[in-house]
C-alpha positions as CSV (number, residue, x, y, z in Angstrom):
1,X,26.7,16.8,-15.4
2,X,28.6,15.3,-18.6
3,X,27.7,18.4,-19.9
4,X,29.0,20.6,-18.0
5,X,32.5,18.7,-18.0
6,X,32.4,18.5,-21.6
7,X,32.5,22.5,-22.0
8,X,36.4,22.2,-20.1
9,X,37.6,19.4,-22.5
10,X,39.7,20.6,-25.1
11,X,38.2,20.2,-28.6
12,X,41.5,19.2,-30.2
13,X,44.4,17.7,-28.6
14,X,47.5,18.6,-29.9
15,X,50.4,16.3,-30.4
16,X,53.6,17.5,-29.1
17,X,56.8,15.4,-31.0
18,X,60.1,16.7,-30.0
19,X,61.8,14.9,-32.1
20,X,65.3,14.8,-30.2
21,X,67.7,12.8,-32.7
22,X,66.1,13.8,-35.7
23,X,69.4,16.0,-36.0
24,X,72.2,17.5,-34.2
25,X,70.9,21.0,-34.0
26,X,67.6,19.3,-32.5
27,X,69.8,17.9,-30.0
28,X,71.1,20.4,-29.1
29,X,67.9,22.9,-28.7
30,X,66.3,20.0,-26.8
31,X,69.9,19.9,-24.9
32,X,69.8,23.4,-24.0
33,X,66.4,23.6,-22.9
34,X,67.0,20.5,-21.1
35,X,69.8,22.4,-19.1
36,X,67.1,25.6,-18.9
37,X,65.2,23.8,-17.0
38,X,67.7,22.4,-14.2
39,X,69.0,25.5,-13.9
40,X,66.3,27.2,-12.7
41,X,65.2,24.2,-10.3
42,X,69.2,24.7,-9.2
43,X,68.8,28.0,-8.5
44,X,66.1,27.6,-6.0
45,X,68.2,25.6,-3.9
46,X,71.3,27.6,-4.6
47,X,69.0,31.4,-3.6
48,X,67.5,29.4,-0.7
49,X,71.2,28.5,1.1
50,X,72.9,32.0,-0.1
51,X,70.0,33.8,1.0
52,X,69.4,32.4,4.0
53,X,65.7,31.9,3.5
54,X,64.2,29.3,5.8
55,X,62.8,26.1,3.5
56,X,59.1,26.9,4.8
57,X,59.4,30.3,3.3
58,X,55.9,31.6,1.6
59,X,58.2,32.9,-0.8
60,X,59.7,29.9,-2.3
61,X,56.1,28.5,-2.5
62,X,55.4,31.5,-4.6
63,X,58.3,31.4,-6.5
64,X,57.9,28.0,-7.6
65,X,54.1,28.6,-8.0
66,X,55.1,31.2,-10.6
67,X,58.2,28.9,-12.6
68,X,55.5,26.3,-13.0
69,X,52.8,28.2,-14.7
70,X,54.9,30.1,-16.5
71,X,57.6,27.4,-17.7
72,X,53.6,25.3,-19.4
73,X,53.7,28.9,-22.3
74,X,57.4,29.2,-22.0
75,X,57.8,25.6,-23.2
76,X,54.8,26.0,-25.8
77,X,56.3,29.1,-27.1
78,X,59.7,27.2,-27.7
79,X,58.6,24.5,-29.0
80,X,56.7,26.4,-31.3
81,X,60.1,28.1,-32.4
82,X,62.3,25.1,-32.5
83,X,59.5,22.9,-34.9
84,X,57.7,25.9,-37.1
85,X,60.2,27.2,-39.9
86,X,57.8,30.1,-40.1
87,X,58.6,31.1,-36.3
88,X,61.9,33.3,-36.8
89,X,62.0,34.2,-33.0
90,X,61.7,33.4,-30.3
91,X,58.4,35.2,-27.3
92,X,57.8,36.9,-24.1
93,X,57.2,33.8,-23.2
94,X,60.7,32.6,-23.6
95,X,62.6,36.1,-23.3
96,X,61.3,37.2,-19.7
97,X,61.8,33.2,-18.2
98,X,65.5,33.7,-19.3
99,X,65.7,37.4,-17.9
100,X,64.6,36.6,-14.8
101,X,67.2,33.0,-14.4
102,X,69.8,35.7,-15.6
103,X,69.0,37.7,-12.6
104,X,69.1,34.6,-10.7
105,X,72.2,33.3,-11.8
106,X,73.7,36.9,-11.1
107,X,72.7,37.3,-7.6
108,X,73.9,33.8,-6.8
109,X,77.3,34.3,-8.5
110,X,77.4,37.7,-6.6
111,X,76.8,37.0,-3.3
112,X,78.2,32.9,-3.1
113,X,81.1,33.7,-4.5
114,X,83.7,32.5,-2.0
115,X,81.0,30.2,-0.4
116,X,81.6,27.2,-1.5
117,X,85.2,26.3,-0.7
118,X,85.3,22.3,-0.6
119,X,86.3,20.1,-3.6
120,X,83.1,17.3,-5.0
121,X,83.2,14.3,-3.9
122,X,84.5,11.4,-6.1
123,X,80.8,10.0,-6.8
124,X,79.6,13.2,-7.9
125,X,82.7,13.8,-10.2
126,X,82.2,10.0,-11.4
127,X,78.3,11.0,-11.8
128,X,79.3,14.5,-13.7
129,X,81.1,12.0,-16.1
130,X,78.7,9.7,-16.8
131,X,76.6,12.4,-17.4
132,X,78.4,14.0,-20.0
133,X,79.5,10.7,-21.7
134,X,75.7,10.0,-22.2
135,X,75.8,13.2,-23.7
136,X,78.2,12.8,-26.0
137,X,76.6,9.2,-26.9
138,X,73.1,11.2,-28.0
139,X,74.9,14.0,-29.7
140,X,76.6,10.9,-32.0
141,X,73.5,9.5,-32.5
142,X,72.0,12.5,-33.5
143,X,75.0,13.6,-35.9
144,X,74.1,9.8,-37.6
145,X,70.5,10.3,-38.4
């Protein structure tokens, strides 16, 4: 039996280090992926409402289904591009991810515009803040190293 599980194993396991403060331009790539990510966990939500699709959906199942084994090369593939100086561009992996949250993005700002007609509440204003302060804080940090 170990035998068998040994064929799966991987025979090397390679260390992924990010490195987020080694420099500002780091930051920043780490930043926008970072922001790449949320967006298209927001735009789940945001599709779901403007759409009108019921949260049971079989569609939303697939939809996420698809974002999370797509987003394991597409996060690969960038941080191939963002480490290796060699790597000039960036994949499919990458390009057709960022394609399809364009599309997205589009189709929510198309059909909710007008939608969303009350102001944010003062917690989520405060929260926005504190957000973007810590923000600030990392990209001094990584201006100093």
């Amino acid at each position: 039996m170990q035998v068998l599980l040994d064929k799966f194993k991987p025979n090397v396991w390679t260390r992924y280090d990010w490195s987020m403060f080694k420099s500002l331009k780091r930051y920043n790539q780490i930043l926008f992926f970072c922001f790449f990510c949320l967006g298209i966990d927001c735009m789940n939500f945001f599709l779901k409402f403007i759409l009108w699709i019921p949260a049971d959906h079989k569609i939303l199942a697939v939809r996420v289904f698809m974002w999370a084994f797509g987003s394991i090369a597409s996060a690969k593939e960038y941080y191939e591009f963002i480490s290796n100086k060699n790597c000039k561009r960036v994949g499919p992996y990458v390009w057709v991810p960022s394609l399809a949250l364009g599309v997205e993005f589009s189709i929510v700002i198309k059909f909710g515009f007008n939608m969303f007609h009350a102001p944010f509440p003062w917690y989520v204003v405060t929260m926005w803040a504190v957000i973007f302060g810590l923000i600030s804080i990392g990209q001094v940090i990584a201006l100093v190293n």
